[in-house]
C-alpha positions, 0 to 999 in steps of 0.5 A: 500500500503506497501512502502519498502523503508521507511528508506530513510526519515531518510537517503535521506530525501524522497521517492518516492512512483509511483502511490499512487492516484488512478485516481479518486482521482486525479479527486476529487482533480482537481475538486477542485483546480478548484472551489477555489480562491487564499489563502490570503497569500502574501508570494506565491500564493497558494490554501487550499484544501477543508476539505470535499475533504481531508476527503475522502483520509485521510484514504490513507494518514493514512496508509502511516503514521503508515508505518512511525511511525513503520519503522523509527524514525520519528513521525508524526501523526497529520495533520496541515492543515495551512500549507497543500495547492496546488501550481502550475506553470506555470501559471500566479498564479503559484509560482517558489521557489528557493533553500529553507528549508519551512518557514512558516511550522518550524515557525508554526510547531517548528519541521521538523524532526516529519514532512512530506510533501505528495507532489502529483502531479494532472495536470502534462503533462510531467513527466520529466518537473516541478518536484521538484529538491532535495539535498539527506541529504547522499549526503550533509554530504559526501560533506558538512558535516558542512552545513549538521549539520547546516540544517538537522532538522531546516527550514526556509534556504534560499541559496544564490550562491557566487564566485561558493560556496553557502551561507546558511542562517537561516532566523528563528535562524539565522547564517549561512554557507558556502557551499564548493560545488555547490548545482545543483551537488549534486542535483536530481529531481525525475521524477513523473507523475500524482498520484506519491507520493513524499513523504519528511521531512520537513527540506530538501533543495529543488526548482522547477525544471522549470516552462516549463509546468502547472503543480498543486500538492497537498502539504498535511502536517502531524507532531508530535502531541507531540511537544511542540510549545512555545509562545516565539519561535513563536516571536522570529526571525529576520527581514525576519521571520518578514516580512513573518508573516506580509505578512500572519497574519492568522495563526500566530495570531491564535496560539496567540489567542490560547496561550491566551485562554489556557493562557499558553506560550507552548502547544503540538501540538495536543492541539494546533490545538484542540483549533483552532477547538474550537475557533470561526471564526474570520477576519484576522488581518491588517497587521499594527495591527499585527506587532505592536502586533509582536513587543509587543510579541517580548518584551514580549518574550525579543528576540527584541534585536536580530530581531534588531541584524539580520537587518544588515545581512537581508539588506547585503542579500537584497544588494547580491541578487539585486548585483546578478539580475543586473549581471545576466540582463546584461549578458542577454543584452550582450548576445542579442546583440552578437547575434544581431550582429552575425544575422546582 
């Protein structure tokens, strides 16, 4: 399948290709969503595909890629199944992400430029309901140029809305920016229907559009297999990237375990991953044990200094959210009351 329209990943950040799965793909896939459990990961509820499942349409994802490494600048060529999962909504396991950059992804992958995320869709009753909701990266620069620097090719963006701006926050590198606009104008949500391919770097900004229907898509990863990822960029960060790694230890303590056997303190992805074929099973960490040995990483990679430096910041940030749910319930009470007024 030839998609002419490639050149928007460099410049819009996404595209959008109809009908990518063929219906008995979108079967293997259900089938299987349906027979597996919740993952161990207490960030969001997700699903890791089956890789005998990922095997049978990988020549389909691998086609999609060469067309990507020919046609653009991004490049990406390895596929990272620690980040690749089905999520769903409207469900009671289902997830509803706010205006966000992937986290765990840049904290794995170090790089969201070289990465892109095949999003599909396999149980979606109505095309115009539960998509996902974009900022074009053409339409940021126009209206927020300097919001735009501080975003395109990092991850791991939190955006908070403040007096009609937006506050954008880099849980990873830290910093921050002020967003002169308003995020839900510079929005657009891609109507997709079961089998669409919407296909998106790893470092635009999106949401879910709304939790009104059940809806399950397939999130299958790829990146650059030559970027290089470092021991001490791993430890870095502040207390939210902390928080997040606690809160899903595996793969995290697998790149330490792996950074350990080859005993280097930086490897290219491919490597990488070839050491995690090799490495037999293991359990994953409590998470007690893992921060005590986060925080030794962290002397080790001497970027402690900082995580203390973001706690500040991360308990301001915690104050502005829970400032702005208490708005947001009394306006709810104060609107059910007018209206039991009115009804009475």
């Amino acid at each position: 399948m030839d998609i002419e329209s490639l050149h928007d990943l460099e410049t819009r950040g996404f595209v959008v290709v109809r009908g990518f799965l063929t219906s008995d793909e979108v079967q293997l896939l259900r089938d299987d969503h349906a027979l597996l459990t919740l993952d161990d990961n207490l960030n969001f509820n997700s699903k890791t595909p089956s890789s005998d499942v990922i095997t049978r349409i990988t020549p389909r994802f691998d086609d999609v890629l060469r067309q990507v490494n020919e046609q653009t600048t991004v490049r990406a060529d390895v596929y990272v199944p620690d980040t690749s999962v089905y999520f769903a909504v409207g469900t009671k396991a289902g997830v509803k992400f706010p205006w966000h950059q992937d986290h765990e992804s840049f904290y794995i992958v170090q790089n969201h430029f070289d990465y892109v995320n095949f999003y599909m869709p396999i149980i979606k009753p109505d095309p115009a309901k539960s998509n996902v909701s974009l900022i074009p990266f053409d339409v940021l620069k126009r209206e927020a140029p300097r919001a735009h620097d501080f975003l395109v090719r990092n991850g791991a963006g939190h955006f908070h809305p403040v007096a009609g701006r937006w506050l954008a926050t880099n849980d990873e590198r830290g910093g921050m920016r002020v967003i002169n606009a308003d995020l839900e104008q510079l929005a657009c949500t891609p109507e997709l229907a079961v089998g669409d391919l919407l296909l998106m770097r790893g470092d635009i900004i999106h949401r879910t559009q709304d939790t009104d229907t059940d809806r399950v898509a397939l999130s299958w990863r790829a990146a650059g297999g030559s970027t290089v990822i470092r021991r001490s960029r791993l430890a870095a960060g502040g207390v939210r990237k902390a928080q997040m790694m606690r809160r899903h230890t595996t793969p995290y303590q697998k790149m330490f375990n792996a950074f350990d056997r080859a005993n280097k303190d930086e490897m290219p992805l491919t490597e990488l991953l070839e050491m995690y074929r090799n490495a037999p099973a293991a359990e994953p960490p409590a998470r007690r044990s893992f921060s005590r040995q986060l925080f030794d990483e962290k002397r080790r990679a001497h970027t402690f200094g900082s995580y203390v430096a973001s706690i500040p910041m991360a308990a301001s940030l915690r104050g502005l959210h829970f400032a702005q749910q208490c708005s947001r319930r009394y306006g709810l009470a104060r609107q059910r009351a007018a209206a039991g007024r009115r009804s009475g």
